[in-house]
KESETI-445625 format. One line per field, with one value per residue (C-alpha): z, y, x; residue number from 1; residue in one letter. Coordinates in Angstrom, 2 decimals. Example, Ala and Ser with C-alpha at 12.3 -4.5 7.8 and 13.67 -1.06 7.14 Angstrom:
<nodes>
z: c(7.80, 7.14)
y: c(-4.50, -1.06)
x: c(12.30, 13.67)
resi: c(1, 2)
resn: c(A, S)
</nodes>
This chain:
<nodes>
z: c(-22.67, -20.15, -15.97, -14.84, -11.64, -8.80, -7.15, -9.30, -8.24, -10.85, -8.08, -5.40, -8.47, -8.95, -4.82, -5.53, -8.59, -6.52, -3.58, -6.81, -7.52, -4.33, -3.66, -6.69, -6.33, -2.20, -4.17, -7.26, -4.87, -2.32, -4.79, -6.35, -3.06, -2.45, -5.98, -5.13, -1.88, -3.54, -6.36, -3.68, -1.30, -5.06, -5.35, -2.06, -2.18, -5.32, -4.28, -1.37, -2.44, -5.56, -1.97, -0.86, -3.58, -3.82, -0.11, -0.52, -3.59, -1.77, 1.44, -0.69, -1.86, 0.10, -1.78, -1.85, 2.19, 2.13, 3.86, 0.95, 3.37, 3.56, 1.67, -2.05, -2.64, -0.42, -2.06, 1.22, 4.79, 7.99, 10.34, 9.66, 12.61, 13.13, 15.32, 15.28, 18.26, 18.74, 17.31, 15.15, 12.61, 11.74, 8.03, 7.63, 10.54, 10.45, 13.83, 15.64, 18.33, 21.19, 24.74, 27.40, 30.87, 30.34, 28.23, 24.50, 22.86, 20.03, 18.10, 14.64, 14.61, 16.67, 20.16, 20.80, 21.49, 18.25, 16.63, 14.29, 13.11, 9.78, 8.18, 4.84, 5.55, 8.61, 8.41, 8.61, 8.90, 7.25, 9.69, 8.58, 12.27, 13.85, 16.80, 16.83, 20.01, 22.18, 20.56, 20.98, 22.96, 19.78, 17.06, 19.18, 19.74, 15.80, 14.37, 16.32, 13.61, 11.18, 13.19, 11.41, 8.28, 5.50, 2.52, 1.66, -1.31, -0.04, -1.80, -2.51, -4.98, -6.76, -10.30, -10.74, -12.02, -9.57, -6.80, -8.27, -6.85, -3.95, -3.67, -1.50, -4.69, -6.43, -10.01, -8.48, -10.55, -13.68, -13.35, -13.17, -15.74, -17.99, -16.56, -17.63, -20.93, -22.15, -21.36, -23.97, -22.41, -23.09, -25.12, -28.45, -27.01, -29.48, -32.83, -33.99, -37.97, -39.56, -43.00, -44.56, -41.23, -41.34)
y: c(46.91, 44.32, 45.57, 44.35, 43.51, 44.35, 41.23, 38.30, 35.18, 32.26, 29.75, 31.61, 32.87, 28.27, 28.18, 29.95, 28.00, 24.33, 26.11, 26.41, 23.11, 21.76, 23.43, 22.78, 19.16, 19.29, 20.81, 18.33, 15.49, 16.93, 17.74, 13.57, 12.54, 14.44, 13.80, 10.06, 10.38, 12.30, 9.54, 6.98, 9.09, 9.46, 5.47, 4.84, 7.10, 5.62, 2.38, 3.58, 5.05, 1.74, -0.77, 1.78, 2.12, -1.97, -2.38, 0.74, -1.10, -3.94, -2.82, -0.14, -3.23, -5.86, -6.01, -9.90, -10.08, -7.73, -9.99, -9.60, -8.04, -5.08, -2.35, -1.45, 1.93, 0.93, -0.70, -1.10, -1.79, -2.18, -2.02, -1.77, -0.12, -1.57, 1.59, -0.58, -3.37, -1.56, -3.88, -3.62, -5.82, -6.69, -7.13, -8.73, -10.94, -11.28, -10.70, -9.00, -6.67, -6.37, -5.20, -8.32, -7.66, -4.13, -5.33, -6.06, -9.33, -10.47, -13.30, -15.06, -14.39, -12.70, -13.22, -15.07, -11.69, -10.75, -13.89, -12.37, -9.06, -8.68, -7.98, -7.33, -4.78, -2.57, 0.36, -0.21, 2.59, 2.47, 3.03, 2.59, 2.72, 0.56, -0.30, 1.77, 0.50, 2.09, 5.13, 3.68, 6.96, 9.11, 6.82, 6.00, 9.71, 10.58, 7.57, 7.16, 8.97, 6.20, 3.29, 1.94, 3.70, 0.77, 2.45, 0.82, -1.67, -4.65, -6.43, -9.62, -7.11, -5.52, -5.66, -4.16, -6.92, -5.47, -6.82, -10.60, -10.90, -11.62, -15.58, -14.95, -13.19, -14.70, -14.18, -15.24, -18.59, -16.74, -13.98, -16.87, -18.42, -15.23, -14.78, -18.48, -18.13, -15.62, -17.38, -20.83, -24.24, -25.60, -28.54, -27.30, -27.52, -28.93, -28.47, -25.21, -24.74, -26.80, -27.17, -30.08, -31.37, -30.94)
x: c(56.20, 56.08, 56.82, 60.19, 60.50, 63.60, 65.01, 63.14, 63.70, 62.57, 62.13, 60.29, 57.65, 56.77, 56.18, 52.51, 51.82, 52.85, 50.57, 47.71, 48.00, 47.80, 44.78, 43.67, 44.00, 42.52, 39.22, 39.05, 39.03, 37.18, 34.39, 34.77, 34.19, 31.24, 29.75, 30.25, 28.42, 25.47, 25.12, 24.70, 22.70, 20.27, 20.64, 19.29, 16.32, 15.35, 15.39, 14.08, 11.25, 10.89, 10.48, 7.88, 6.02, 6.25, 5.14, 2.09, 0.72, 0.15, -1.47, -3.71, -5.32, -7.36, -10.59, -10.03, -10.02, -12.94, -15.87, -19.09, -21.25, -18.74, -19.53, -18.77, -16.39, -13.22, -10.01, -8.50, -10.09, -8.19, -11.31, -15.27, -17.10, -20.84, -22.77, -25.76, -23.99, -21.34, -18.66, -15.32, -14.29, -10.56, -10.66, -7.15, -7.60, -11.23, -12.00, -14.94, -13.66, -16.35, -16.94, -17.38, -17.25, -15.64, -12.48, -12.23, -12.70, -11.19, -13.73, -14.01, -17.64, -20.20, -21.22, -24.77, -26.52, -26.09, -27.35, -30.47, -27.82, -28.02, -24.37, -25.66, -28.54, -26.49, -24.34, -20.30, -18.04, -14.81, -11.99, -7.88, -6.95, -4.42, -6.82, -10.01, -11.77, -9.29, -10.66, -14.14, -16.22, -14.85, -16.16, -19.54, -20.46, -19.37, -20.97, -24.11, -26.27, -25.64, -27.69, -30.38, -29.02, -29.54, -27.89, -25.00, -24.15, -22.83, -19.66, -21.85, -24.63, -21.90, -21.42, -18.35, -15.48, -13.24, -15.34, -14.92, -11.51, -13.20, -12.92, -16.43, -18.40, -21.39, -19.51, -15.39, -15.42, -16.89, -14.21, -11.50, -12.79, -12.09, -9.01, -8.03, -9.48, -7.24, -4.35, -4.95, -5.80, -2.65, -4.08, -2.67, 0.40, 2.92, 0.50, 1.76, 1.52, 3.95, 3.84, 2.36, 0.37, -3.58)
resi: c(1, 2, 3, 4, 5, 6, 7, 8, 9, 10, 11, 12, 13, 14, 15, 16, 17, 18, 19, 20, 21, 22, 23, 24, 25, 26, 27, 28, 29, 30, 31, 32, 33, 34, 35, 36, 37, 38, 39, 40, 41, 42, 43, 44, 45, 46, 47, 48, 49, 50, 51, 52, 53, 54, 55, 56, 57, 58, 59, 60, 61, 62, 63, 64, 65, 66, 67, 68, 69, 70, 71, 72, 73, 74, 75, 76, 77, 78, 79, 80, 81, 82, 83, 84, 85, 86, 87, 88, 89, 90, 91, 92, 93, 94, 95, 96, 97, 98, 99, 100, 101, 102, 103, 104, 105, 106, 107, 108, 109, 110, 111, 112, 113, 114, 115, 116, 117, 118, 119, 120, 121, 122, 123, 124, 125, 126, 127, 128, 129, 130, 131, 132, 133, 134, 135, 136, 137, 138, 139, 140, 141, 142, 143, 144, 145, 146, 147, 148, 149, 150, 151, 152, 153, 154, 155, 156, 157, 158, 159, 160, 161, 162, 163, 164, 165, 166, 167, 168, 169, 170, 171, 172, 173, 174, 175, 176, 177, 178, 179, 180, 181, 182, 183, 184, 185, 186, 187, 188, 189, 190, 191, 192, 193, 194, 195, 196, 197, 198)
resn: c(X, X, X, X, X, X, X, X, X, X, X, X, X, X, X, X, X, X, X, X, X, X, X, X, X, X, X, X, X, X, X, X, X, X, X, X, X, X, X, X, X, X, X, X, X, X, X, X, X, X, X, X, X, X, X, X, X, X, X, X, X, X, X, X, X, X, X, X, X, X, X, X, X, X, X, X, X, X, X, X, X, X, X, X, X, X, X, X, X, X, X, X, X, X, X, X, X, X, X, X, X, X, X, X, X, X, X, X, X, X, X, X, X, X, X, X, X, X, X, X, X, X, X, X, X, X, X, X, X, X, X, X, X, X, X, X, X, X, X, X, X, X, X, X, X, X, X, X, X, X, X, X, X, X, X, X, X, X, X, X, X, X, X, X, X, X, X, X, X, X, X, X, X, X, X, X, X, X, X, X, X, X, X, X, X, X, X, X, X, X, X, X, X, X, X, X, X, X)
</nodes>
């Protein structure tokens, strides 16, 4: 038996059902709108983090601007440290970093004093620092062990292919060569195998 009430009124029972849909229709857009600013928020990161992955796999990888007297081991160098003379080295601008007169100096090759310093057989210490020397007491008193250390593999005695990106290697042409060979000479170019041609 269904509840009857005292004093219904047909219209004033649609007033909550128009206030329902109202509502309803504040939440449905309200919730569009913020789906449509999450999808582009998740567009943005993605591409985001595509760019970044772009820009990290190129600067994790400078074994080609490595000099051959650096040391094997290191896809990516920013500075080499030399405790021996007390000298940086700016791999992607190839620049020495030294002390003159109490300042830094900033040279495409070594100063006179050093004339007789053997790249090849000294120690270099790896460091990805924006500018080392100004940290140069910390690296001096942590590195000083390591002079006279002659222990490291230079780029120039390695064997590994990866190392004969370097344009500076003993085996560079050989490896381009290889690389070139794979790819056909080009001087087929237009014979393909047509029928009755021999």
């Amino acid at each position: 038996m269904r509840p009857t009430y005292r004093n219904h009124n047909p219209q004033m029972a649609e007033i909550p059902r128009s206030r329902d849909r109202v509502r309803f229709n504040h939440i449905y857009y309200q919730t569009r709108n913020i789906m449509r600013h999450l999808l582009v928020l998740i567009i943005a990161v993605f591409l985001s983090s595509t760019v970044f992955a772009q820009v990290s796999v190129n600067l994790s990888f400078n074994l080609d601007r490595q000099p051959v007297w650096g040391p094997t081991g290191y896809d990516y160098v920013e500075y080499y440290y030399l405790p021996d003379i007390d000298v940086y080295y700016n791999v992607p601008q190839h620049r020495f970093f030294y002390q003159e007169r109490g300042r830094w100096i900033s040279r495409s090759s070594l100063p006179s004093r050093y004339r007789g310093f053997d790249l090849y057989n000294s120690y270099k210490v790896v460091v990805n620092e924006r500018t080392p020397y100004r940290n140069h007491a910390t690296y001096r008193e942590k590195y000083s062990p390591y002079k006279g250390r002659h222990d490291q593999q230079p780029i120039r005695d390695a064997r590994e292919p990866k190392y004969f990106v370097n344009p500076n290697h003993p085996e560079h042409n050989n490896w381009v060569k290889q690389q070139g060979h794979g790819k056909g000479s080009g001087k087929e170019k237009g014979r393909g195998n047509k029928p009755g041609r021999k």
